[in-house]
C-alpha positions as CSV (number, residue, x, y, z in Angstrom):
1,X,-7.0,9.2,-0.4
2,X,-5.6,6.8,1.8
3,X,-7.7,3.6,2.6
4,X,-6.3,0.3,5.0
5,X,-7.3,-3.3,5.2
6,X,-6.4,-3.9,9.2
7,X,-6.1,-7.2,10.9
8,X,-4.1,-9.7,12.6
9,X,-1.8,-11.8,10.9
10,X,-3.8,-14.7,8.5
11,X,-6.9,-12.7,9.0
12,X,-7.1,-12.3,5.1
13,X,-6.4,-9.2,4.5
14,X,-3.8,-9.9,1.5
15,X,-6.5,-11.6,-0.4
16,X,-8.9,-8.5,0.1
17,X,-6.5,-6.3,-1.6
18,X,-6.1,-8.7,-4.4
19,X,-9.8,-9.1,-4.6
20,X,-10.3,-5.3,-4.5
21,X,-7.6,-5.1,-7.0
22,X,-9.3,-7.6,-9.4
23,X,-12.7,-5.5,-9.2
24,X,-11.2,-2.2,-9.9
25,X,-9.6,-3.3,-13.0
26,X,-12.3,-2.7,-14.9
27,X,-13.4,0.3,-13.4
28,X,-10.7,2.1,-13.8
29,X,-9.3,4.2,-16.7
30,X,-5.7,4.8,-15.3
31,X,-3.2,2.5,-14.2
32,X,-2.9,0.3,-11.2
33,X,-0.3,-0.2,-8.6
34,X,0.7,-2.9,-6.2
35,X,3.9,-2.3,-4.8
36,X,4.5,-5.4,-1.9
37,X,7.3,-7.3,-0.5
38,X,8.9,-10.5,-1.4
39,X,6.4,-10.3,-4.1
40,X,4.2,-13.2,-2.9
41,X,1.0,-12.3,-4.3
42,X,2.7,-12.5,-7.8
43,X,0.6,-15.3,-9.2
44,X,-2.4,-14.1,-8.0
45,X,-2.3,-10.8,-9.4
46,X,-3.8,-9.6,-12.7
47,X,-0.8,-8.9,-15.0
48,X,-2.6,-6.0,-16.0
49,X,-1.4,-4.5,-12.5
50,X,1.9,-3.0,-12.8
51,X,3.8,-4.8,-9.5
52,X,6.8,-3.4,-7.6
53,X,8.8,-5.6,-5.2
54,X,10.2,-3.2,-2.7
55,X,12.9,-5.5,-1.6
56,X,14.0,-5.6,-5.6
57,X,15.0,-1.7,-4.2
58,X,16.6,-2.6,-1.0
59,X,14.3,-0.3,0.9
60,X,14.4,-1.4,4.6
61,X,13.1,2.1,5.9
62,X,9.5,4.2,5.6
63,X,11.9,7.3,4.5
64,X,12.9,5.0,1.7
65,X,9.7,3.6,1.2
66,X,8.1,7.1,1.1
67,X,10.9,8.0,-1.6
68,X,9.9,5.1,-4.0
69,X,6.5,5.9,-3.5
70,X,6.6,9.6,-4.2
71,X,9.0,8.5,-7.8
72,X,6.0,6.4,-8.8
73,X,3.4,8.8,-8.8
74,X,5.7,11.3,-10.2
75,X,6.8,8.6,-13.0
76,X,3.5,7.8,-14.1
77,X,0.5,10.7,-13.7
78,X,-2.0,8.0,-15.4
79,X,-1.9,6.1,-12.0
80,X,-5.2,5.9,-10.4
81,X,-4.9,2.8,-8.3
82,X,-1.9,2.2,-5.9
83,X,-2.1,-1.2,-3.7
84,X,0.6,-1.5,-0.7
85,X,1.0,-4.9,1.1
86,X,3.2,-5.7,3.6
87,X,4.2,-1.8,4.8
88,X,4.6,-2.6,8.2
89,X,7.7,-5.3,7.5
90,X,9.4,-2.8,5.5
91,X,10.8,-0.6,8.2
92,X,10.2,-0.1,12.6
93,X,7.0,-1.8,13.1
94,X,6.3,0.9,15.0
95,X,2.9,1.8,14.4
96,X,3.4,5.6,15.0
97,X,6.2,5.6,12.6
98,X,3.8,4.0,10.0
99,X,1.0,6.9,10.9
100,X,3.7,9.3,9.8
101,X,4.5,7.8,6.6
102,X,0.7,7.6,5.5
103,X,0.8,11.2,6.6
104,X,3.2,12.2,4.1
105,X,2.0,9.4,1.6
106,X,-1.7,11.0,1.8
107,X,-0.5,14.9,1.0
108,X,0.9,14.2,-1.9
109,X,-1.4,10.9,-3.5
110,X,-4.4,13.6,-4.5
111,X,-7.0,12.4,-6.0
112,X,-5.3,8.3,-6.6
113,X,-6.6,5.7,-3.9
114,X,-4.0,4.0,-2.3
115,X,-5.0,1.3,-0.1
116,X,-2.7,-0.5,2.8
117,X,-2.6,-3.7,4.7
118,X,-1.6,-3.2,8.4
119,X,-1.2,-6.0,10.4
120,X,-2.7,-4.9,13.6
121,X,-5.4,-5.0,15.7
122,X,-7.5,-2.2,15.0
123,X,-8.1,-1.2,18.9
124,X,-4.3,-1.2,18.8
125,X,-3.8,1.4,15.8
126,X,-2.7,5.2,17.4
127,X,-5.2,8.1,16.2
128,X,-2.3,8.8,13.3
129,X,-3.6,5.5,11.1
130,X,-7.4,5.0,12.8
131,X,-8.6,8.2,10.8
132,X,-7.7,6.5,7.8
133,X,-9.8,3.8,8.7
């Protein structure tokens, strides 16, 4: 199940995954994932939380992104949690391109909760992300 945090740049939505994180720790009996870029959060993140710094991988595409995504869930089948901040810098910016990766990232995530930050304004999102919403 795929869930987003959507605003403009600044508008907090970093902290609201790191909060939502933070909550869900203790909720959960599985593992949690936060896979991000430039790893910027990674002082303000439980170390319970297993973090991935995609640019530690060199991916600078959403095929590549959708590859290390699908080799974590298949690495680790005690993942309930998976946290994604930052998706849109890590290939087009185009936010059609991104509706087709969370697409392909939601058919194969099952019963896990992955939850995105877009930076966008939600009246600008195509129909592709907005019924993720």
């Amino acid at each position: 199940m795929i869930k987003l945090i959507v605003g403009a740049k600044g508008s907090g939505k970093t902290k609201a995954l790191v909060d939502m994180m933070h909550e869900n720790l203790a909720k959960v009996n599985g593992n949690i994932v936060c896979i991000e870029k430039a790893m910027q959060d990674t002082f303000n993140v439980n170390n319970k939380v297993r973090l991935i710094d995609i640019d530690e991988y060199k991916i600078d595409s959403y095929d590549e992104f959708y590859g290390l995504f699908a080799g974590v869930l298949a690495g680790n089948y005690d993942i309930e949690q998976v946290y994604i901040d930052g998706l849109k810098r890590t290939g087009t910016k185009e936010l059609a391109d991104i509706g087709k990766l969370l697409e392909k990232m939601d058919s194969i995530s099952g019963d896990k909760t992955v939850v995105v930050t877009i930076s966008a304004k939600e009246d600008e999102l195509p129909d592709s992300i907005k019924k993720y919403l």
